[in-house]
C-alpha positions in Angstrom: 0.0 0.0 0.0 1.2 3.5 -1.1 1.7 6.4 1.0 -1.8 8.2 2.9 -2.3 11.3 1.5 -3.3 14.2 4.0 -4.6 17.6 3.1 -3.6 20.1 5.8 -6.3 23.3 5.1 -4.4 25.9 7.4 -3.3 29.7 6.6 -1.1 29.6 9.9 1.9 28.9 8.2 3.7 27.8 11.2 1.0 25.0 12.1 0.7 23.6 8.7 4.5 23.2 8.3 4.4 21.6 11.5 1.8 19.1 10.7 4.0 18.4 7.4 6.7 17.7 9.0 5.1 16.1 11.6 2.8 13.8 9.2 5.8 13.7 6.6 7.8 11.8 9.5 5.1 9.6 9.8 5.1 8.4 6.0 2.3 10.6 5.2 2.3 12.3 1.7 1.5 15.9 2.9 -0.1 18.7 1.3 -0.4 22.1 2.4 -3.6 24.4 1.5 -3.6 27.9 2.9 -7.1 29.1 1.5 -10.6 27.1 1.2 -10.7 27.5 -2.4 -7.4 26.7 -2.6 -8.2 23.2 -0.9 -11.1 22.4 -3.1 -9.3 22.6 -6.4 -6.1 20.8 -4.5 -8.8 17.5 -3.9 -10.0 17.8 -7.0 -6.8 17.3 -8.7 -5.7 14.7 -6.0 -7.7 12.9 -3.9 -6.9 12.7 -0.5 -7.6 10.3 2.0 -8.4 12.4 4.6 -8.4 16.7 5.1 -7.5 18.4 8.2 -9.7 21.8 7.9 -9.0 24.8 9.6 -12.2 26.5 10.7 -11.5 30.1 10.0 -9.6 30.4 6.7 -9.0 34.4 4.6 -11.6 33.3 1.8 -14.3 31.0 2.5 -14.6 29.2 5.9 -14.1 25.7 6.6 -18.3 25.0 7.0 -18.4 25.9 3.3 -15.5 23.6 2.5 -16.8 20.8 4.1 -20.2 21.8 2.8 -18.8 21.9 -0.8 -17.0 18.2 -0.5 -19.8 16.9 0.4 -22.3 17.9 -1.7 -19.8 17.1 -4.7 -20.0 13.3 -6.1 -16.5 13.1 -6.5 -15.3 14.1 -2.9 -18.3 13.3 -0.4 -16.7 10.2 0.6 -13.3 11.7 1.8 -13.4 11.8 6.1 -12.3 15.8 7.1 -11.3 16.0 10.4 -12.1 19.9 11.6 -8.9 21.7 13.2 -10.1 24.8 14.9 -9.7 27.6 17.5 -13.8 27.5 18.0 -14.5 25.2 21.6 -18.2 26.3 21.0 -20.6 23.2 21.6 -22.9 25.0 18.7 -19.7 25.0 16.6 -18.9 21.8 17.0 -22.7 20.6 16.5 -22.5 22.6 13.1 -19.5 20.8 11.6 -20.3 17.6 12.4 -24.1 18.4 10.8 -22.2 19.3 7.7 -20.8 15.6 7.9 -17.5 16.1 9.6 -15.6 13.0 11.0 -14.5 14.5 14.0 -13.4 18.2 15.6 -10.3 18.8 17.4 -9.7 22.2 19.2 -6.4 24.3 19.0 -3.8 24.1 21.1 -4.5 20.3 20.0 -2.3 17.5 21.3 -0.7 16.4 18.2 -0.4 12.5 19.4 -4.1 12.8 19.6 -4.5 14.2 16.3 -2.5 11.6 14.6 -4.1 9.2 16.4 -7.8 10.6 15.1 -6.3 10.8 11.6 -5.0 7.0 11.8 -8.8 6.2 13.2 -10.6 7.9 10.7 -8.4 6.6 7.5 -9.0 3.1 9.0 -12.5 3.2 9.1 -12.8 4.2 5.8 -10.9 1.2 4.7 -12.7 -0.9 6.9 -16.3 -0.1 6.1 -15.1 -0.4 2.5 -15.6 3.3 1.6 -12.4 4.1 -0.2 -9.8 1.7 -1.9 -6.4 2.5 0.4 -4.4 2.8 -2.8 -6.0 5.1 -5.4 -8.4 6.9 -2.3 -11.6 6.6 -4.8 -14.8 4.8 -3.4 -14.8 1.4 -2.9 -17.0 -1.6 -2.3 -20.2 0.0 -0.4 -19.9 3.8 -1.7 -20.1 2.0 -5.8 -23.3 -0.1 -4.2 -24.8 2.9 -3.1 -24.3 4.7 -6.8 -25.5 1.8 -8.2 -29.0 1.5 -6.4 -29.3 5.4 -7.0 -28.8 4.9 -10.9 -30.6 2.0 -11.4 -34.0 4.1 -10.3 -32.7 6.9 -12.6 -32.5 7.6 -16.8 -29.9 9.2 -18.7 -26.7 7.2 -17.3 -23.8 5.1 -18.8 -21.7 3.1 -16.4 -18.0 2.6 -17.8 -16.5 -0.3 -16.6 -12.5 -0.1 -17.2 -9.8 -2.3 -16.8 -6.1 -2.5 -17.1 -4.6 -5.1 -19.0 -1.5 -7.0 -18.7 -1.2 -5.3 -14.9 -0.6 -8.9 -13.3 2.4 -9.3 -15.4 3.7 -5.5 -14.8 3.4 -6.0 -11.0 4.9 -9.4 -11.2 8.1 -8.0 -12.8 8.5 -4.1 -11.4 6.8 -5.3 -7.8 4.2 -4.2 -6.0 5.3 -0.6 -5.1 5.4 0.2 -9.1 1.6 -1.4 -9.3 0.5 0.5 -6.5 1.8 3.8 -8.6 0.0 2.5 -11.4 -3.2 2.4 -9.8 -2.8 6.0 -8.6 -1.9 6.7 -11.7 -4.6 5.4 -13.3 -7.2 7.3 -10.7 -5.4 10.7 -11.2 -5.9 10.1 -15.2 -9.5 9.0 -14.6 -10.0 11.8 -12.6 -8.4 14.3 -15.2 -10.4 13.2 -18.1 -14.1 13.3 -16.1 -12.8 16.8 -15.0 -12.7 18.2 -18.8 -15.1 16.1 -20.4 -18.0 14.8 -18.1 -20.2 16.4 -15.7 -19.6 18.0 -11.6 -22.3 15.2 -11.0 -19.7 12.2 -12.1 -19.2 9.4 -10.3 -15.5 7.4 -10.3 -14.9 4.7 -8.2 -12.4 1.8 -7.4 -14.2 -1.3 -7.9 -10.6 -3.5 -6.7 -7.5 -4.5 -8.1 -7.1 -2.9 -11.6 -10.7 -2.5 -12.1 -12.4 1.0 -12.4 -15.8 2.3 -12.9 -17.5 6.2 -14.0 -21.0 6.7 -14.0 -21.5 10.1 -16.0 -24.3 11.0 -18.6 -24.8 8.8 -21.7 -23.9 11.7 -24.2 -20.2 11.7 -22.3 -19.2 8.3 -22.1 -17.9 7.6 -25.6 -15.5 11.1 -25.7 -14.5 9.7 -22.1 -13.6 6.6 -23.2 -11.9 7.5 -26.2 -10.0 10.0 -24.4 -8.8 7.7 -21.6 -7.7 4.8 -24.2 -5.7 7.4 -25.9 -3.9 9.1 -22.8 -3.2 5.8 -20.9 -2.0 4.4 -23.8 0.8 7.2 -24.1 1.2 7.9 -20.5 1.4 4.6 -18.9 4.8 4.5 -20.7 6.4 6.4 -18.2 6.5 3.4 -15.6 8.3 1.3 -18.1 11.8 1.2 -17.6 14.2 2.6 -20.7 14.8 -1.0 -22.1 11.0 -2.1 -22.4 10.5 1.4 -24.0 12.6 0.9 -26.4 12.1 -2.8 -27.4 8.2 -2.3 -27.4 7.0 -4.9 -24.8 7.8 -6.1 -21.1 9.8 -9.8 -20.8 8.4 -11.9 -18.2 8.3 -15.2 -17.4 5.5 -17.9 -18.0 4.7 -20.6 -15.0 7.3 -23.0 -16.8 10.1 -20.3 -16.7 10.4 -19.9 -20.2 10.7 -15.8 -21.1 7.5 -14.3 -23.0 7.0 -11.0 -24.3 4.5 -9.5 -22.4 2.4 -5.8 -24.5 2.3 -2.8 -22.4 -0.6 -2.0 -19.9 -3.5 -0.4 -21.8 -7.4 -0.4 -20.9 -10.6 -2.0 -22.3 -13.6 -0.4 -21.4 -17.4 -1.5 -21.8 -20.3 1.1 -21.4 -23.7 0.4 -20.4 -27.0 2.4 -20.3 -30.3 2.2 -19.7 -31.0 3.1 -23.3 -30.2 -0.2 -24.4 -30.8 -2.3 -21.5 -33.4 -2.8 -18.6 -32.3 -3.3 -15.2 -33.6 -5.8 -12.7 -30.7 -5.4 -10.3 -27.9 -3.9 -10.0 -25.7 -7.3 -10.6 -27.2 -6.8 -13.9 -25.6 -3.6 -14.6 -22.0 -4.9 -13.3 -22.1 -8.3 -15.1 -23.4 -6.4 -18.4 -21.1 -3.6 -18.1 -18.3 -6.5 -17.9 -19.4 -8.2 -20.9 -18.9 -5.1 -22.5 -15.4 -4.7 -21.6 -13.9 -8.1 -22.3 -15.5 -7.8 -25.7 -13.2 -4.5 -26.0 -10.0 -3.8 -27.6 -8.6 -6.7 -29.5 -5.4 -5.6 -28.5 -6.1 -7.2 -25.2 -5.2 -10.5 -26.3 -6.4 -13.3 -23.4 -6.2 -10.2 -20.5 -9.6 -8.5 -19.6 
């Protein structure tokens, strides 16, 4: 498992270098916001797994923040643990309305803190809310978009899945699979951001399988566009050697070496337009038809 990655939403520049080094010391990837606005375009270029929010902040406060991430498809799942100089009970009754995780008040103990961050990142894991790896929803949030979609019109679920990731891991290890997962999120993320809708749904469905539920009209520019980008980009995990020979060498279960393509994606779409839904297994095991019937240069993966 990669790095956590913590968003620290302070303008107190001494406390939120603090916390960095602190966190940072901790093997926490840490990143600094010093204005709310600042922190909402930060998470929706990354996504953290959890955001430490000042309460008082020079452009928007942190009620609005927390108000904003969780009224956004994309970011309602990520736990925000409120860091503020406000001890007021109607305060603290007003953040944690707003869907807060917790509320600790300044001067904090910082072994306290960390020990509320560790908590909170946990039981997202555990409750099966985000994947620990790419931070997207996991197993329960995706159920819960599913049974809201399945009621609805005007959807398409893309179901999206690396191929030939097995073999990569196998060779370049774990740590280089684990990048390529967030990798993959960050790219997922990217394209929805320019050609879907605010209302967008990406989520971690395990292992190197993704999904986006956006509006029908989107889905084919979205998939296009994510072929394409992976496809170019993904090249960058390769060493110099596979780069330049055109494939990855690896070894079969008899030992003999076998040229193994780089990692690209196959991607089936689904809508209501064509189908009818009973359940929302439907919609999965449909949507994964779809996708192992994609991209012929797949070979046997998918």
């Amino acid at each position: 498992m990669g790095k956590s990655r913590l968003l620290v939403v302070e303008d107190d520049l001494d406390i939120g270098n603090m916390l960095k080094i602190y966190f940072g010391g901790l093997d926490f990837d840490v990143d600094i916001a010093l204005r709310g606005a600042e922190a909402l375009e930060k998470t929706r270029q990354v996504l953290p797994h959890l955001i430490v929010l000042d309460i008082m902040l020079p452009d928007i406060d942190g009620y609005e923040v927390c108000r904003n991430l969780r009224t956004n498809m994309r970011t309602s799942h990520i736990p925000v643990i409120f860091l503020t100089q406000k001890d007021e009970r109607s305060d603290k009754l007003q953040g944690l309305e707003l869907g807060a995780d917790d509320y600790i008040t300044k001067p904090f103990d910082i072994e306290e803190l960390k020990l509320r961050v560790q908590g909170a990142i946990r039981r997202a894991e555990r409750e099966s809310l985000t994947d620990p790896r790419s931070g997207l929803p996991a197993g329960r949030l995706i159920e819960e978009q599913l049974r809201r979609i399945i009621r609805e019109k005007d959807w398409a679920l893309i179901d999206a899945r690396i191929n030939h990731f097995e073999p990569f891991k196998d060779v370049y290890g774990f740590v280089a699979g684990d990048d390529v997962l967030r990798f993959t999120a960050m790219l997922i993320g990217e394209v929805v951001d320019e050609l879907g809708t605010p209302s967008d749904f990406i989520g971690h469905a395990g292992g190197d399988n993704f999904i986006v539920v956006t509006k029908i009209e989107k889905a084919a520019a979205i998939k296009e566009r994510l072929k394409s980008r992976f496809d170019e980009e993904v090249l960058t995990h390769y060493n110099f050697m596979d780069r330049q020979q055109g494939f990855m060498q690896a070894s079969a279960a008899d030992g003999t070496a076998i040229k193994v393509p780089f990692m690209n994606l196959s991607m089936g779409v689904v809508s209501p337009n064509e189908h009818t839904f009973a359940d929302i297994r439907e919609i999965t095991e449909l949507a994964a038809e779809a996708r192992r019937q994609d991209a012929p240069s797949a070979g046997k993966a998918g």
